[in-house]
C-alpha positions in Angstrom: -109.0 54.1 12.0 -107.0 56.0 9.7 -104.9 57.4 12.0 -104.2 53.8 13.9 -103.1 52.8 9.9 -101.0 55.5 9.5 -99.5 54.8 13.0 -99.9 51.2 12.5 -97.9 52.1 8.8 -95.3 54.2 10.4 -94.6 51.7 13.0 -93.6 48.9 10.2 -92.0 51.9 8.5 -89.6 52.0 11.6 -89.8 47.8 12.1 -88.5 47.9 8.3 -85.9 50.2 8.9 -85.0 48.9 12.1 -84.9 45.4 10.4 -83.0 46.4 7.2 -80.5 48.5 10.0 -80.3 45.1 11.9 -79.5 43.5 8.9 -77.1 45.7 7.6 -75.0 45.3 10.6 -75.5 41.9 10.5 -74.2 41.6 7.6 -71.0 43.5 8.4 -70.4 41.4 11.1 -71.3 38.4 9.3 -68.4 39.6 6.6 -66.0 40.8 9.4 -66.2 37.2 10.8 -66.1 35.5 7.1 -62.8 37.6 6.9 -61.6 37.3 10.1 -62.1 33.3 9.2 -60.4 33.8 5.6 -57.3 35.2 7.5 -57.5 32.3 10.1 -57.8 29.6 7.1 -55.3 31.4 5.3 -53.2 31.4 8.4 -53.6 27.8 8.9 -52.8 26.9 5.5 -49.3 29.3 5.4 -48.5 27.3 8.6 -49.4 24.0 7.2 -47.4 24.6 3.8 -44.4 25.9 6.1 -45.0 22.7 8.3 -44.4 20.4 5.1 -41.9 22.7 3.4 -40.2 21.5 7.2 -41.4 18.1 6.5 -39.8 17.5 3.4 -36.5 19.0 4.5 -36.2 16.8 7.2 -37.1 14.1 5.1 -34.2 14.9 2.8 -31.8 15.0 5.4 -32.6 11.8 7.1 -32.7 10.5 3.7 -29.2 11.9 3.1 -28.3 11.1 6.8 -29.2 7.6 6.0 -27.0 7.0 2.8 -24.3 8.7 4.6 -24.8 5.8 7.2 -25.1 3.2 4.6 -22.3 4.3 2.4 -20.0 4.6 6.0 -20.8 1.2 6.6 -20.1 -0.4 3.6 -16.7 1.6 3.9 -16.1 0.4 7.2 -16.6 -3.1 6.0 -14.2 -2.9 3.0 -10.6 -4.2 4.2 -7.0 -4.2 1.9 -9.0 -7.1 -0.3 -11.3 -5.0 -2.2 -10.0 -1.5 -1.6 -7.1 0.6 -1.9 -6.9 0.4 2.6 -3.4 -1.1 3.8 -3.7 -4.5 5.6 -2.6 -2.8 8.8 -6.0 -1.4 8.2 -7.8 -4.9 8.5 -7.5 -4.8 12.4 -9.1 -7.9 14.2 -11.4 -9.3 10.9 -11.2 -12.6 11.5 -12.3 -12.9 7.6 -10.7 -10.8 4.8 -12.1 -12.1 1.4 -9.9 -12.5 -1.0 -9.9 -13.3 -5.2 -7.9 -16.6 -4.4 -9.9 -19.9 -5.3 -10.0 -22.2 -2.6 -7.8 -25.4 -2.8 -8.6 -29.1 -2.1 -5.2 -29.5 -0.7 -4.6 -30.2 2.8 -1.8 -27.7 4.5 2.0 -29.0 5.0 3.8 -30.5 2.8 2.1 -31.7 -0.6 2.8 -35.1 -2.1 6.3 -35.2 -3.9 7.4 -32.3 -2.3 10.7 -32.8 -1.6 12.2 -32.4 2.0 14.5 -29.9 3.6 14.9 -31.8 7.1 18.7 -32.1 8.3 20.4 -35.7 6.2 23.5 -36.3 4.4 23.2 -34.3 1.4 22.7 -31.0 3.6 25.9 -31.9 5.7 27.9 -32.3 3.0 27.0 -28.8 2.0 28.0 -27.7 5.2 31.0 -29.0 5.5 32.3 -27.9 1.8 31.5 -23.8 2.8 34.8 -22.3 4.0 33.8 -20.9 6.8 32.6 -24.3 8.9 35.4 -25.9 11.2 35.3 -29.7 11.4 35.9 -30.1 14.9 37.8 -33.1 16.4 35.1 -35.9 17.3 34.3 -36.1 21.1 34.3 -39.3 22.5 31.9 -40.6 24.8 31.8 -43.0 27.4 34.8 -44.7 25.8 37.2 -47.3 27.7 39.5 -50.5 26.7 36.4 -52.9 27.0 34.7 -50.6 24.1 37.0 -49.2 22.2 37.1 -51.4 19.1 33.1 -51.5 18.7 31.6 -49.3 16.4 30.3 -46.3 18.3 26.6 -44.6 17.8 27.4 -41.5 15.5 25.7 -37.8 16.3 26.7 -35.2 13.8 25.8 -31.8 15.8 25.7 -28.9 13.7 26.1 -25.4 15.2 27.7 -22.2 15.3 30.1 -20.3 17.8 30.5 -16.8 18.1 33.9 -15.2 19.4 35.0 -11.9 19.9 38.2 -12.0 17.9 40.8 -8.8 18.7 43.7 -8.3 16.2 46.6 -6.1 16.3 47.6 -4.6 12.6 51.4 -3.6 12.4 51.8 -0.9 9.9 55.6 -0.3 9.0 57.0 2.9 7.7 58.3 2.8 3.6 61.7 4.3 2.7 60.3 7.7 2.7 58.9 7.2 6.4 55.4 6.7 5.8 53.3 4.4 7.5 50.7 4.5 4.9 47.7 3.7 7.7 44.3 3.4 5.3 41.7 5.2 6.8 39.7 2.8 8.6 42.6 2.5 10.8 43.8 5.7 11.5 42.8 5.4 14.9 44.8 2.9 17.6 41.6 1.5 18.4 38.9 0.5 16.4 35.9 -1.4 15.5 36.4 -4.3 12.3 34.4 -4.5 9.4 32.6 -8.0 10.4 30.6 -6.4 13.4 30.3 -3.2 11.7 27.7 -5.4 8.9 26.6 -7.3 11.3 25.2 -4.0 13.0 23.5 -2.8 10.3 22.2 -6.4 8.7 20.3 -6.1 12.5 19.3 -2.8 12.1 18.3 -2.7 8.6 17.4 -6.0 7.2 16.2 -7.8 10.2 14.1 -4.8 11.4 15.3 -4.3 15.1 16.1 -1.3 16.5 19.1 0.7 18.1 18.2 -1.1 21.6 17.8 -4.5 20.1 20.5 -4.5 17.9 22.8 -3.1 21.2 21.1 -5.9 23.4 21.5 -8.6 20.4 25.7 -7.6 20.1 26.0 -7.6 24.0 24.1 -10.7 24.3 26.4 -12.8 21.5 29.9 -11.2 22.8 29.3 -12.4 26.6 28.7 -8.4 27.1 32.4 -7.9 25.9 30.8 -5.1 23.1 28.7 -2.7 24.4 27.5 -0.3 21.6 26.2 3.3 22.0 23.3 4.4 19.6 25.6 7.2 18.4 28.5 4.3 17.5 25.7 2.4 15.4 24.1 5.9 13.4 28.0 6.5 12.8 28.0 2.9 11.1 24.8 3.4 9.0 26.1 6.8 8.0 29.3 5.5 7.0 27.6 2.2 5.4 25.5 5.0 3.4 29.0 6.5 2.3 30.4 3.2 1.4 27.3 2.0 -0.2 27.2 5.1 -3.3 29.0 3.2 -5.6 26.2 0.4 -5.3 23.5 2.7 -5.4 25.0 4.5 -8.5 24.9 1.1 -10.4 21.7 0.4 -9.5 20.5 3.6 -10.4 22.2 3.2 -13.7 20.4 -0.4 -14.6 17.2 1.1 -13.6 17.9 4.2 -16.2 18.3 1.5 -18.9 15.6 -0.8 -17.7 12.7 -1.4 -20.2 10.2 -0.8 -17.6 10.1 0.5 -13.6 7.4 -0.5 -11.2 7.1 2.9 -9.1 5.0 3.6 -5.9 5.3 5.6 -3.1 4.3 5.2 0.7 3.6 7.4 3.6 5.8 7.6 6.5 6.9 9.2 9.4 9.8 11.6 10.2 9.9 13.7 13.2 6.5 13.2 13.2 5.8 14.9 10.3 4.5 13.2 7.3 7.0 12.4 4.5 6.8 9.9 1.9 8.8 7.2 0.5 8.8 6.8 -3.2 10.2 3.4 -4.5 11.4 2.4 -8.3 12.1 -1.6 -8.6 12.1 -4.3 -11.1 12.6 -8.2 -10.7 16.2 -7.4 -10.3 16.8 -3.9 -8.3 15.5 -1.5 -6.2 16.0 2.0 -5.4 14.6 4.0 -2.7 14.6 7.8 -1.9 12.6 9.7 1.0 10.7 13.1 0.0 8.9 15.6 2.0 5.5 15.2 0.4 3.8 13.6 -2.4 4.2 16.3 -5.1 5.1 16.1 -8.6 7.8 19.0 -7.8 9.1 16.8 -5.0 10.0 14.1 -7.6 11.2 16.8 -10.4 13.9 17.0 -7.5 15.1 13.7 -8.2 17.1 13.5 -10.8 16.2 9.6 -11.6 12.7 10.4 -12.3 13.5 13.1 -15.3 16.6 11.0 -16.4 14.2 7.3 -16.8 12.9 6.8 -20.2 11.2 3.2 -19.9 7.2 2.4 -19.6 6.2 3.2 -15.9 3.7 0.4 -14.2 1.9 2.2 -11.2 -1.3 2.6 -9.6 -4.0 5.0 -10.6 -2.1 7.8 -9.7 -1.3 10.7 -12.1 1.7 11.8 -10.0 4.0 10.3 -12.4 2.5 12.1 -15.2 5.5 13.8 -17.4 8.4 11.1 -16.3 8.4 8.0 -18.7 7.3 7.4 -22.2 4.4 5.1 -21.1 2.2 4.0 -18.4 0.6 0.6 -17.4 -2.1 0.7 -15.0 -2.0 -2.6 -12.1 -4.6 -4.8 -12.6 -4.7 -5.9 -9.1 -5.2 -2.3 -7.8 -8.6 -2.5 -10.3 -9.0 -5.8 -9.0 -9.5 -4.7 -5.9 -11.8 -1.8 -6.8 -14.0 -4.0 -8.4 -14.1 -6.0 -5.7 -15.1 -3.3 -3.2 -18.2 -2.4 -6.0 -19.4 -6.4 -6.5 -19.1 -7.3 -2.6 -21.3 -4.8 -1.7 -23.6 -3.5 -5.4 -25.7 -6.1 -7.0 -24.5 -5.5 -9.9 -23.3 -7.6 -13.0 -21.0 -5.8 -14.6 -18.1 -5.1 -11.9 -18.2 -9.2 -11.4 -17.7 -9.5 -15.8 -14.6 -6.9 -15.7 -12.7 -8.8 -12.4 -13.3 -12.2 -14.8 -12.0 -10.6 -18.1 -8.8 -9.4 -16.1 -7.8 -12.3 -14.4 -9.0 -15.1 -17.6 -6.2 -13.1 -20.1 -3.9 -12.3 -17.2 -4.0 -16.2 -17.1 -4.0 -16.5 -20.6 -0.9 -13.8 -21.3 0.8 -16.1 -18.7 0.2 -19.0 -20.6 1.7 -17.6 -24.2 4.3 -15.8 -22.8 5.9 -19.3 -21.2 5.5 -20.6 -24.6 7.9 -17.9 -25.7 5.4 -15.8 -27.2 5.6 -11.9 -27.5 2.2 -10.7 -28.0 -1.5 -11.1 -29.1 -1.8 -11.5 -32.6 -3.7 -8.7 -34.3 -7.2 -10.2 -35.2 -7.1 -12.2 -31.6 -5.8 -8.4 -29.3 -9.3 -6.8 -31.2 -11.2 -9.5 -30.6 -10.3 -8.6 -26.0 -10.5 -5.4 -26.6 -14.3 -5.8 -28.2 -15.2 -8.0 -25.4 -13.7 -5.5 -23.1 -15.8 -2.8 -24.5 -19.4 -4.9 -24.6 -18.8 -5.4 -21.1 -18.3 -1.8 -20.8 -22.0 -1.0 -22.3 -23.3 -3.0 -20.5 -22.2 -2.3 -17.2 -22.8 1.1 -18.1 -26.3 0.3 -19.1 -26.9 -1.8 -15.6 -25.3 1.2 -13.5 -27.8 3.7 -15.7 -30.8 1.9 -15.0 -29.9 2.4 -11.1 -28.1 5.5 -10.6 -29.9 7.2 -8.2 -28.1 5.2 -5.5 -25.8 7.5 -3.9 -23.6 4.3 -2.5 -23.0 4.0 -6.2 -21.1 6.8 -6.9 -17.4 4.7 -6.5 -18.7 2.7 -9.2 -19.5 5.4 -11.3 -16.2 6.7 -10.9 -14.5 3.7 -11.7 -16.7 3.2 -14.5 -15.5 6.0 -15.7 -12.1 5.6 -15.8 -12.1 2.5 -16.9 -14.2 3.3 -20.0 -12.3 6.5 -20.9 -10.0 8.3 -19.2 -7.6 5.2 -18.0 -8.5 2.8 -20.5 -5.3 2.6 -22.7 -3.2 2.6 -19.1 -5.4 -0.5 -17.5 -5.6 -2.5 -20.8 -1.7 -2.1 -21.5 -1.0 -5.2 -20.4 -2.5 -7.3 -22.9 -0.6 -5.3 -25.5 2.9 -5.7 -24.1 3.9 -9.2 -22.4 7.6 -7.4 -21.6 5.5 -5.4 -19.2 4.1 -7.0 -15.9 0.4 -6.5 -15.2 0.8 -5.8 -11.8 3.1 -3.4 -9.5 3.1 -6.1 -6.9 7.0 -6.4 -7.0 7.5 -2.7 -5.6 4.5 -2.9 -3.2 7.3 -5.8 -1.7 9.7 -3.9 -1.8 7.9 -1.4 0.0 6.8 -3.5 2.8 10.3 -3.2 5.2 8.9 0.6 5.4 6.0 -0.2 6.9 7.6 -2.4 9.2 9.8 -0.2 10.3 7.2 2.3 10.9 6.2 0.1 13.3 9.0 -0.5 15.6 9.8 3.3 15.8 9.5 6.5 13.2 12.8 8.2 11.9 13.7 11.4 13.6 15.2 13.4 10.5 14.7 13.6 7.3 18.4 12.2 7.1 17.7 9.2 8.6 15.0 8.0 6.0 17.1 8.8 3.6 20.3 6.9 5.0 17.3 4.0 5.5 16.3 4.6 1.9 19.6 4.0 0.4 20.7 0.9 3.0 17.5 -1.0 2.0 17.5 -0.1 -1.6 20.8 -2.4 -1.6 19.7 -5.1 0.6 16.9 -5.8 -1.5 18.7 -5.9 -4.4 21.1 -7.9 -2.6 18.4 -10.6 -2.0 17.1 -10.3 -5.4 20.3 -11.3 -7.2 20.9 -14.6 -4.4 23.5 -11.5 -2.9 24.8 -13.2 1.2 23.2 -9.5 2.8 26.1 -9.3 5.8 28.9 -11.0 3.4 27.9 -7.8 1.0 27.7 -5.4 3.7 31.7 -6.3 4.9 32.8 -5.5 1.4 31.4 -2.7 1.1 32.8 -1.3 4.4 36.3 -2.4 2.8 35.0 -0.3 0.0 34.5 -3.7 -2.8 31.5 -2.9 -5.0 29.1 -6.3 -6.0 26.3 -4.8 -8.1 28.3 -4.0 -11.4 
């Protein structure tokens, strides 16, 4: 028995060892899987934080892919109204908002307006002008039966074009000499009359080289037939004969007490140029320049020269000419319409309100003769200016995390700080006009032109710059364009 226990003993001794063997490498395994699952877990999770790292990139680009759509299509909608687009711009909207209020009054003619259909007083007009013939009366349908009734009276008014040809006889002094001006030192040449009507066509009324050839031909019964070359001669010489014009209207500008001044982009060559413009109520003067620098201008010797308050856009390419600047309220206008049209947002709304209510009321004292704000009243805008600053500022605060927002912070900006005294000169000032609408008309010929065909040298803006700087001064001062143009080919000078 005792030697069965001891075998029966050693037999668990071995089971034991066996067992505490088995679990031993059992228990490694079991550890090698727990870490083989650690790495696994640890795996998943590095993928998983990767995956939303991932995530939340994406997220922030559609997020910024989706303001960028937002903010493109509130662009796209903006239109010349509430932005600083040109009309061309606008293209097919049947709809361009604008700040005008809407009228009660039916189109056509209002009530009291008086008349400009053809009647007495307008023929005796006619007829008193020099230049009408009273022709002999035709008689119609008149025989011995008739005669002594009183006839039905037509009055037709209208004109006749004739190709006159005149032979000048220039005899020679006691010393010889013929003494032949210039203009006809050649047997044959062209007279002053068609030479303005030429450019009148070309330069005033917008047509081009083939129009104005077809136009002459057309009137003449094809007796003139024009080359291009003949008509780039004219404006050339017209640009010539023009310098003492453009001198004096240089020379009023220089003394003017203010200059509206803004520049356009055009075409020469197909390059881009730009055409900077300088006008009052009065005159205009245009120049072309290669690119919208402040050097480019520094080469103009008007610009360093002018010593008068400068009303422009937002611009700070005029900085350095002048001795002041005034901002246009319409340009801000329209910037603050292109923030309230599309931002719910008080404040932009207030500032569009505050502008036009003392535009109005500047209006208002200066046709009762008056000068200026008086003190206590000009602090009084300026406060209420300021409170609707805050609190635009305040409302924009509370909601800046808008990315579509960022014009109006910019505006904001300026209009708080950094262009404040420029924008609010206006009310200040009355001798200065709160807009720069007067040179944005001027400018508008050079957009039209733009559109029937670009210039091909620099040259050619310029001679377009000079030619229309005097016809819209012509128009300005009540100036006949063509009767202008034929004395200034005979070298007479109208703008003193």
């Amino acid at each position: 028995m005792f030697r069965q226990m001891e075998e029966l003993f050693s037999k668990v001794d071995k089971l034991t060892l066996e067992v505490q063997i088995q679990k031993k490498q059992h228990d490694k395994e079991i550890n090698k899987l727990k870490k083989e699952q650690r790495k696994e877990i640890q795996k998943f999770k590095d993928e998983l934080k990767e995956k939303d790292i991932k995530i939340e990139k994406l997220e922030k680009e559609n997020q910024k892919l989706k303001t960028e759509i937002k903010r493109l299509k509130t662009q796209n909608k903006k239109d010349s109204s509430n932005s600083n687009k040109p009309s061309g711009t606008n293209g097919f909207k049947k709809v361009i908002t604008n700040r005008r209020e809407k009228s009660d009054k039916k189109q056509g003619g209002q009530e009291g307006h008086k008349g400009n259909s053809l009647g007495k007083e307008k023929l005796e007009k006619i007829l008193n002008k020099e230049n009408v013939i009273k022709n002999t009366p035709i008689e119609i349908n008149k025989n011995e039966k008739n005669k002594n009734l009183k006839p039905y009276k037509t009055t037709v008014i209208d004109i006749q074009i004739d190709v006159t040809v005149t032979d000048y006889l220039y005899y020679p002094d006691e010393n010889g000499n013929f003494n032949v001006p210039q203009k006809h030192q050649k047997h044959i040449v062209y007279g002053d009359n068609l030479k303005a009507l030429a450019i009148d066509l070309m330069y005033e009324s917008y047509n081009s080289t083939d129009a104005t050839q077809n136009i002459i031909s057309s009137i003449t019964d094809n007796s003139i037939n024009l080359s291009k070359g003949t008509l780039m001669n004219w404006a050339k010489e017209a640009t010539e004969k023009l310098e003492p014009e453009i001198k004096n209207i240089e020379k009023e500008l220089l003394n003017a007490y203010y200059a509206n001044i803004d520049e356009s982009q055009i075409k020469v060559n197909g390059e881009t140029f730009n055409e900077v413009c300088v006008s009052d109520t009065k005159k205009t003067r245009m120049w072309a320049m290669k690119c919208k620098k402040h050097e480019e201008l520094e080469k103009i010797n008007f610009f360093k020269s002018f010593m008068g308050i400068i009303v422009k856009d937002g611009t700070d390419l005029y900085n350095g000419f002048g001795i002041a600047f005034s901002q246009c309220i319409s340009h801000i206008q329209r910037y603050l319409k292109g923030i309230y049209d599309f931002v719910n947002h008080k404040g932009p709304k207030d500032m569009a309100n505050f502008l036009t209510k003392y535009n109005e009321y500047r209006k208002e004292l200066i046709a009762k003769g008056e000068e200026k704000f008086g003190d206590k009243e000009y602090r009084q805008i300026i406060n209420e200016y300021d409170e609707i600053i805050r609190d635009w500022k305040k409302e924009w605060m509370a909601d800046n995390d808008n990315p579509l927002y960022d014009d109006e912070r910019k505006l904001l900006s300026r209009m708080e700080d950094a262009d404040k005294e420029q924008i609010l000169y206006f009310l200040k000032d009355f001798k200065v006009p709160a807009t720069n609408n007067q040179v944005e008309t001027d400018q508008r010929n050079i957009k039209i032109k733009q559109k029937i065909g670009k210039f091909r040298s620099e040259v050619g803006a310029e001679i377009y710059a000079i030619i229309r700087s005097c016809i819209n001064t012509y128009k300005k001062q009540a100036i006949n364009v063509y009767s202008a143009l034929i004395k200034a080919f005979n070298n007479e000078t109208i703008i003193a």
